[in-house]
VOGU-3710 file (C-alpha; in Angstrom, 3 decimals, decimal comma):
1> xxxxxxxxxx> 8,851/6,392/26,098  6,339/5,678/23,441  6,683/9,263/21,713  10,414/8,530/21,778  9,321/5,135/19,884  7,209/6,928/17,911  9,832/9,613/16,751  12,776/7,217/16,155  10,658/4,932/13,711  9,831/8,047/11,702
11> xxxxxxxxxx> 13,144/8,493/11,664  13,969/5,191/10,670  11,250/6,201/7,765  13,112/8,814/7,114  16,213/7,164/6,057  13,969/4,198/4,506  11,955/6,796/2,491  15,838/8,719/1,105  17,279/5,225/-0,192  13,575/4,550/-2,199
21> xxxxxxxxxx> 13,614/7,648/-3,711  16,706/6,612/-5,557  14,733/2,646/-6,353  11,172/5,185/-7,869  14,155/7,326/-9,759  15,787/4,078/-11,192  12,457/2,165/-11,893  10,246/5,028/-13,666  10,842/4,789/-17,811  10,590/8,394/-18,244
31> xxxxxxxxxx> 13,959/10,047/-19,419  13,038/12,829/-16,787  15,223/12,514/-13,529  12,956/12,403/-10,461  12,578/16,236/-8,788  14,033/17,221/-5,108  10,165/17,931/-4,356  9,180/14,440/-5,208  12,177/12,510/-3,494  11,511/15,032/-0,150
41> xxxxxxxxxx> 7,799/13,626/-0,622  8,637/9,925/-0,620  10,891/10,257/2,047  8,373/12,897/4,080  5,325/10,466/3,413  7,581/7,395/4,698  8,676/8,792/7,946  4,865/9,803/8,653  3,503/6,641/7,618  6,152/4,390/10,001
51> xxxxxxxxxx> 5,091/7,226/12,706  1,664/6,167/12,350  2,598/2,651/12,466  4,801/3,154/15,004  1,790/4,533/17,105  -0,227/1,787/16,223  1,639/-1,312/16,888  4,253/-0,018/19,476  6,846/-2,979/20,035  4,819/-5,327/18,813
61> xxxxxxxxxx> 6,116/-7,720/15,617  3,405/-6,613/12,916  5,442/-3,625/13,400  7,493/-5,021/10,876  5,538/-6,332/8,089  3,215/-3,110/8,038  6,661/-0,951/7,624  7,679/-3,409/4,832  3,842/-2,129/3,340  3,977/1,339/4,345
71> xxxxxxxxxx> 7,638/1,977/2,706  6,569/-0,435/-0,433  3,275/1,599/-0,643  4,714/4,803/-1,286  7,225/3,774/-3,810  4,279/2,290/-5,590  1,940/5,338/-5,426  4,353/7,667/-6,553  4,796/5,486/-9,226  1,504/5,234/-10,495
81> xxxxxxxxxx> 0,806/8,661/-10,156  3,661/9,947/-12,688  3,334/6,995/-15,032  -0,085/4,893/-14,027  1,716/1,835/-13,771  2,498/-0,670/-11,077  6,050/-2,387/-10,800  5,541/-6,118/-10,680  9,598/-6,104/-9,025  7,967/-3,935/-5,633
91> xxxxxxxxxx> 4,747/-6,092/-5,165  6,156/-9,668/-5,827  8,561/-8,605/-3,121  6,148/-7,215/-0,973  4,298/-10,498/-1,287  7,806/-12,543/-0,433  8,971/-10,666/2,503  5,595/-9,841/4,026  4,638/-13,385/3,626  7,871/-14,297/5,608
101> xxxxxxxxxx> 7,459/-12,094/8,083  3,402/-12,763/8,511  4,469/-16,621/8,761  7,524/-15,984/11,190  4,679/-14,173/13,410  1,675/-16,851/12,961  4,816/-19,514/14,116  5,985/-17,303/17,062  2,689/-16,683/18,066  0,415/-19,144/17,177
111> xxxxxxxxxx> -1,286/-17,573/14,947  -2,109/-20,150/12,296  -5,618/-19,201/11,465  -4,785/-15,340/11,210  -2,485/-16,511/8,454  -4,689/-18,940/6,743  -7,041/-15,978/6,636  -4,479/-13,852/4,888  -3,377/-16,257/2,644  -7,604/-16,928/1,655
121> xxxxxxxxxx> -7,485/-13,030/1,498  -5,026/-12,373/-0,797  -6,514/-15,252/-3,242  -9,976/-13,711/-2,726  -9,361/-9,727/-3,392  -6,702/-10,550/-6,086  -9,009/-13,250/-7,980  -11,994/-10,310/-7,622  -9,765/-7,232/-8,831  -8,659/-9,807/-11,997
131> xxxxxxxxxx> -12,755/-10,404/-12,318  -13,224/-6,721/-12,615  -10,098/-6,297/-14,769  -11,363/-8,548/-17,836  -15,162/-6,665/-17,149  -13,533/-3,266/-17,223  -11,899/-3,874/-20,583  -8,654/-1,880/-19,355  -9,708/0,339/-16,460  -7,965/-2,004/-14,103
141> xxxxxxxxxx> -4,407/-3,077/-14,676  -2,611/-5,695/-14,270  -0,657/-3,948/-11,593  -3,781/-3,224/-9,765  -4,561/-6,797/-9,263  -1,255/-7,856/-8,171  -1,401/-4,853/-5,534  -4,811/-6,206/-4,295  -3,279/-9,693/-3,853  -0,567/-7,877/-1,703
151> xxxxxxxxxx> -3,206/-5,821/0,223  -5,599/-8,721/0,838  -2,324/-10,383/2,277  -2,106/-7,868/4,611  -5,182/-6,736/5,340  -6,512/-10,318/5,974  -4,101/-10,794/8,597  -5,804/-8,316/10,550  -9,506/-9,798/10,450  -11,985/-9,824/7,174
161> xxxxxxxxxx> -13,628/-6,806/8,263  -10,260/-4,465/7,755  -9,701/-6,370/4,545  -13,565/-4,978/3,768  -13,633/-1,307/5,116  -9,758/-0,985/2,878  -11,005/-2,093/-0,331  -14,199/-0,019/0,372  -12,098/2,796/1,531  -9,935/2,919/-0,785
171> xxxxxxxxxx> -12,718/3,014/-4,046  -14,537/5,252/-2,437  -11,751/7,405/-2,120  -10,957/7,485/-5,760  -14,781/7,570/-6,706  -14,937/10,674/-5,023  -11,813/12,239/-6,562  -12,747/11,011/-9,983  -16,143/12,976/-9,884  -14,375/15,988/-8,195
181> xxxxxxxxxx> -12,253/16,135/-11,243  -15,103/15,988/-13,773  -17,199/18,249/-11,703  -13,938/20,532/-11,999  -13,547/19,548/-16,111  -9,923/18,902/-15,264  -10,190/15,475/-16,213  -11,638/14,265/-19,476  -14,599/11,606/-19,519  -13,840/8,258/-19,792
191> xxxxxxxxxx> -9,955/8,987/-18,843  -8,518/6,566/-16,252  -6,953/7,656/-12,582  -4,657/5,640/-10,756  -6,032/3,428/-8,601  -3,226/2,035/-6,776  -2,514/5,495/-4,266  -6,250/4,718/-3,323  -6,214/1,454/-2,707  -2,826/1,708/-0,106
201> xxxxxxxxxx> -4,561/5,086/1,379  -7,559/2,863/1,850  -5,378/0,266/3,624  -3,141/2,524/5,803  -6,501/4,199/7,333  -7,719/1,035/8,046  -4,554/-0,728/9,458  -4,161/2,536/11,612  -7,525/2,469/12,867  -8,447/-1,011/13,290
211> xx> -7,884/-1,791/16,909  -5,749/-4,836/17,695
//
């Protein structure tokens, strides 16, 4: 029953992940048409990540919300991959319809504080990334900010430790590409990598492993 669960999410994914290739096609600004290989990836990497989720949550209603993420998430990292930027349209909706659902849930099952938290979250992670922004002189967007506000959102409705190991997660992550690159010289010094597909890796490890 639950692998059944589990396979007809990811194949709700599936069909999630075919109609956002067509949003990433229509929202990149390069004249380029997006490749087969990159829509099969967005809609490959959605089905996996709703079969995670899937796993993780079962029936229950953050089930929703974290699918909203997961399917948001991978629009945005493909995104900033090809063009290093962050689409304000994606993570202002993110922040809508999560928020909805996260509030419908803390109504439905009184969970006021887990949303206070979330709410306090968001503030917290998106205030810091905008702290480290104006330090950084430019090696943190604008978009990257807005995405933290979305992740602390999320991840604070889970407890302030998952909203901790993510953000730790998901710099480490790119720390450790970064200096792979350089070590490899196929990156340039003082060049900038996307942070966003980081950040949401950091966050999808976390919400998969954090137990409920």
């Amino acid at each position: 029953m639950v692998a059944a669960f589990i396979t007809l999410w990811a194949g709700v994914g599936i069909l999630v992940g075919t109609t956002l290739a067509l949003c990433v096609e229509r929202l990149l600004t390069a004249a380029s048409p997006v490749s087969r290989a990159v829509r099969l990836a967005v809609a490959l990497s959605t089905a996996l990540t709703f079969g995670v989720l899937a796993w993780r949550f079962g029936h229950q209603f953050d089930l929703l919300p974290y699918s909203v993420l997961a399917a948001l998430g991978v629009a945005l990292g493909v995104i900033d991959v090809i063009e290093q930027r962050l689409p304000s349209v994606l993570i202002y909706s993110g922040v809508t319809v999560i928020g909805a659902l996260l509030a419908t849930s803390a109504i439905l099952h009184s969970r006021g504080p887990d949303f206070l938290r979330a709410v306090i979250g968001m503030a917290v992670v998106a205030l810091l990334y905008l702290v480290l922004a104006l330090a950084s002189g430019g090696g943190l967007g604008a978009g990257d900010v807005k995405l933290g506000g979305l992740l602390g959102l999320t991840l604070g409705w889970l407890s302030w430790s998952a909203l901790v190991t993510a953000t730790v997660l998901g710099w480490l992550a790119a720390a450790l590409v970064l200096l792979a690159l350089r070590a490899t010289r196929r990156r340039r010094q003082g060049s900038l990598l996307p942070m966003g597909p980081f950040l949401l890796l950091g966050a999808l490890i976390t919400i998969a492993a954090v137990p409920t």
